[in-house]
MDTraj code that builds the backbone (N, CA, C; nanometers):
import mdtraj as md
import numpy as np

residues = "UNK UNK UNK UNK UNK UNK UNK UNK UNK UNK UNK UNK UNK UNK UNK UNK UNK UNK UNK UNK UNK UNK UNK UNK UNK UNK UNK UNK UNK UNK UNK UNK UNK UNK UNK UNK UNK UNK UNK UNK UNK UNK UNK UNK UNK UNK UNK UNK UNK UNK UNK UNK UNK UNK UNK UNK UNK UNK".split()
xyz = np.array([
    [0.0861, -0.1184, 0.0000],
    [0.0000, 0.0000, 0.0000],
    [0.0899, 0.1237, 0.0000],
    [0.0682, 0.1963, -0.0928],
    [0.1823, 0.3416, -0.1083],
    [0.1145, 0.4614, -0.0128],
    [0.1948, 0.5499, -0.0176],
    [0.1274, 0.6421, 0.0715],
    [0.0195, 0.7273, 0.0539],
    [-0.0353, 0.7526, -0.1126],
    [-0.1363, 0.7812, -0.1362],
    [-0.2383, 0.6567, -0.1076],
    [-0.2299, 0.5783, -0.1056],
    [-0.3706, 0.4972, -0.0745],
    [-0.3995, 0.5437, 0.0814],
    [-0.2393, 0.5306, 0.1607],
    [-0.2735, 0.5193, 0.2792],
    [-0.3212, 0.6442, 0.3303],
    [-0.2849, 0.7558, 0.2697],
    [-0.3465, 0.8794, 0.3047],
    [-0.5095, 0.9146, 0.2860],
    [-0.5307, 0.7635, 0.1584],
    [-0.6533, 0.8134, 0.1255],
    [-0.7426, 0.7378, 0.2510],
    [-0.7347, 0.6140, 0.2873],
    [-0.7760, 0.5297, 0.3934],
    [-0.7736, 0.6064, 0.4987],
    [-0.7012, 0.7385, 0.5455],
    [-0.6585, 0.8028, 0.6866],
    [-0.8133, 0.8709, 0.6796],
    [-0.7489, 0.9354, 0.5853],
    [-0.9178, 1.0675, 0.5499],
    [-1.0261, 0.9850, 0.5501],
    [-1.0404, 0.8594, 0.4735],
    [-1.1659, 0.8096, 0.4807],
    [-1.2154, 0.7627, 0.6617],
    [-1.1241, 0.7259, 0.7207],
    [-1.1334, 0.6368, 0.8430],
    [-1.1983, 0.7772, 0.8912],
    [-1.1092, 0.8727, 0.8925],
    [-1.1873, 1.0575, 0.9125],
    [-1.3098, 1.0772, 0.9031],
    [-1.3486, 1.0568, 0.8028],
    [-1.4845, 1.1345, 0.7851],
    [-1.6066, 1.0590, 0.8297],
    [-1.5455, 0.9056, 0.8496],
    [-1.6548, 0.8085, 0.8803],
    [-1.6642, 0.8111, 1.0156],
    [-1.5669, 0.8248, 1.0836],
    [-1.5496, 0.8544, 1.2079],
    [-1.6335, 0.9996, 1.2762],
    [-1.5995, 1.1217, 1.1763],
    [-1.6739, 1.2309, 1.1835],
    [-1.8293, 1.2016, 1.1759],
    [-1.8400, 1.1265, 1.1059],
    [-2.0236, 1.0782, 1.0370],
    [-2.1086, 1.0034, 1.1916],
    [-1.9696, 0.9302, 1.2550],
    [-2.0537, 0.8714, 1.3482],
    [-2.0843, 0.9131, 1.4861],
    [-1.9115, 1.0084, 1.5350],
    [-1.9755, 1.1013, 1.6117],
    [-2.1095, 1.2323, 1.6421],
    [-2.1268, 1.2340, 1.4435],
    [-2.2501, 1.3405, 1.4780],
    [-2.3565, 1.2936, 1.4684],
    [-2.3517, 1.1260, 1.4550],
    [-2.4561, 1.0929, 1.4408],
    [-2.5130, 1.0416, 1.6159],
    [-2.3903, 1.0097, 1.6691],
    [-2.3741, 1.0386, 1.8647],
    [-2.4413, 1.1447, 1.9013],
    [-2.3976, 1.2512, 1.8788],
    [-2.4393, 1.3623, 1.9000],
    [-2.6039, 1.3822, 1.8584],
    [-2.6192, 1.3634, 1.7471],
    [-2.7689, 1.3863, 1.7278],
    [-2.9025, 1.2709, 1.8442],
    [-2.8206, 1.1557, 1.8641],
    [-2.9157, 1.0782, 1.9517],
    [-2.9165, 1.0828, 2.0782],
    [-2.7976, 1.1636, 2.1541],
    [-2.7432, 1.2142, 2.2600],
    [-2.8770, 1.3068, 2.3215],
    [-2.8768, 1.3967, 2.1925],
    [-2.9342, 1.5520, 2.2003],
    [-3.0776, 1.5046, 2.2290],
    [-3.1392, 1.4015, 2.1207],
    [-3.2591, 1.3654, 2.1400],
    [-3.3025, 1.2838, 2.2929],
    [-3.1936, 1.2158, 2.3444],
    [-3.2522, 1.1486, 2.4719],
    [-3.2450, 1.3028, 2.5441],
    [-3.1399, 1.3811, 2.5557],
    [-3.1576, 1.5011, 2.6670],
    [-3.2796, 1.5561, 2.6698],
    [-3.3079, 1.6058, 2.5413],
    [-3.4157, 1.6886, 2.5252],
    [-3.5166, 1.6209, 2.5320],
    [-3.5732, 1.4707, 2.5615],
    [-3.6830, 1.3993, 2.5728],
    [-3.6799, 1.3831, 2.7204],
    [-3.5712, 1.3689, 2.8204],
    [-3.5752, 1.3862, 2.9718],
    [-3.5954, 1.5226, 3.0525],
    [-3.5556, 1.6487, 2.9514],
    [-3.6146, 1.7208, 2.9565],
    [-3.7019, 1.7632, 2.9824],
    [-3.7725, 1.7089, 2.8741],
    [-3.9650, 1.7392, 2.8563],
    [-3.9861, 1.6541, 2.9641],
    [-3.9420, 1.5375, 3.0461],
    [-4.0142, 1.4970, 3.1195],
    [-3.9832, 1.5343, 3.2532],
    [-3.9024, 1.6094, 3.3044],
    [-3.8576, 1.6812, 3.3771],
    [-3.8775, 1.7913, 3.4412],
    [-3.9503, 1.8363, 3.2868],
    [-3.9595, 1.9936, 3.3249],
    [-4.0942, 2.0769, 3.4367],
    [-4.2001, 1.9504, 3.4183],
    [-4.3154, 1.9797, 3.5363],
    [-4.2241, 2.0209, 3.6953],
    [-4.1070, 1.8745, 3.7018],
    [-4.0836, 1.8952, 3.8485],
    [-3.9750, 2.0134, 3.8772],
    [-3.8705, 2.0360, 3.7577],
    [-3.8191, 2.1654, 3.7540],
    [-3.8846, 2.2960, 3.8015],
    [-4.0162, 2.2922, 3.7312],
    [-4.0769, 2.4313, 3.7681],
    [-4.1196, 2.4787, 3.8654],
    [-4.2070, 2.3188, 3.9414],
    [-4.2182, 2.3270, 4.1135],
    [-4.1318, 2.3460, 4.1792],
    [-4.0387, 2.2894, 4.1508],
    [-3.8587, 2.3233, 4.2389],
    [-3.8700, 2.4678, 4.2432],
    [-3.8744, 2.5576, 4.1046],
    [-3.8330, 2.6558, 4.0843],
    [-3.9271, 2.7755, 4.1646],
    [-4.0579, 2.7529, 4.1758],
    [-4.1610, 2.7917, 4.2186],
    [-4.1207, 2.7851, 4.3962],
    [-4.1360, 2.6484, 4.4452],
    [-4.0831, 2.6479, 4.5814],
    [-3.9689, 2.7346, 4.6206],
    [-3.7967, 2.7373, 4.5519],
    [-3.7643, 2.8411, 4.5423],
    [-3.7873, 3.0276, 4.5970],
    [-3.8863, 3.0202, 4.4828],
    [-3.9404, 3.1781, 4.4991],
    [-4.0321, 3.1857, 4.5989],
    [-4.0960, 3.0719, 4.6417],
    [-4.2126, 3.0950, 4.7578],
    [-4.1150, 3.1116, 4.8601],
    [-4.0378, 3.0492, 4.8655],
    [-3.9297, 3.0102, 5.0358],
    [-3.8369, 3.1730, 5.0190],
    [-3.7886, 3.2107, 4.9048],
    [-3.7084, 3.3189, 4.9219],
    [-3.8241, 3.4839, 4.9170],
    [-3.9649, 3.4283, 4.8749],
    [-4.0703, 3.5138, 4.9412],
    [-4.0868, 3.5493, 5.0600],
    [-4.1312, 3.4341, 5.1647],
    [-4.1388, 3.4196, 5.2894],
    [-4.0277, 3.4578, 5.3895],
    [-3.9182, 3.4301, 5.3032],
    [-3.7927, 3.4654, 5.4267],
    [-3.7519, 3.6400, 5.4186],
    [-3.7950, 3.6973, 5.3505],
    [-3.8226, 3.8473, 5.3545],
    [-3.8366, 3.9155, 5.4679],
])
top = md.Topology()
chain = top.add_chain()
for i, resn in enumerate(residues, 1):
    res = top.add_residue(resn, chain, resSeq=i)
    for name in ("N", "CA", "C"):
        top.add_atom(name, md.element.get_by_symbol(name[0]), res)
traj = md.Trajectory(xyz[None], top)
């Protein structure tokens, strides 16, 4: 194998490699943002309790 093949095999191993991290990334993003949404009811009570407790201590 000469060094143009092997250069070409480097780049390819590259981009496939690139292809699969964003394809990580895209299913990553989708579980976050789906725990998110299910999350976000008890977030807001948190957030709410929060402001009631730093109401009261006034």
């Amino acid at each position: 194998m000469g060094t143009t093949d092997r250069n070409h095999e480097a780049k390819q191993f590259s981009f496939d490699y690139l292809d699969y991290l964003m394809e990580q990334e895209g299913v990553v993003e989708r579980m976050v943002d789906r725990k998110l949404k299910l999350m976000e009811p008890e977030i807001e009570k948190l957030i709410e309790q929060k402001i009631q407790k730093l109401i009261n201590n006034k």
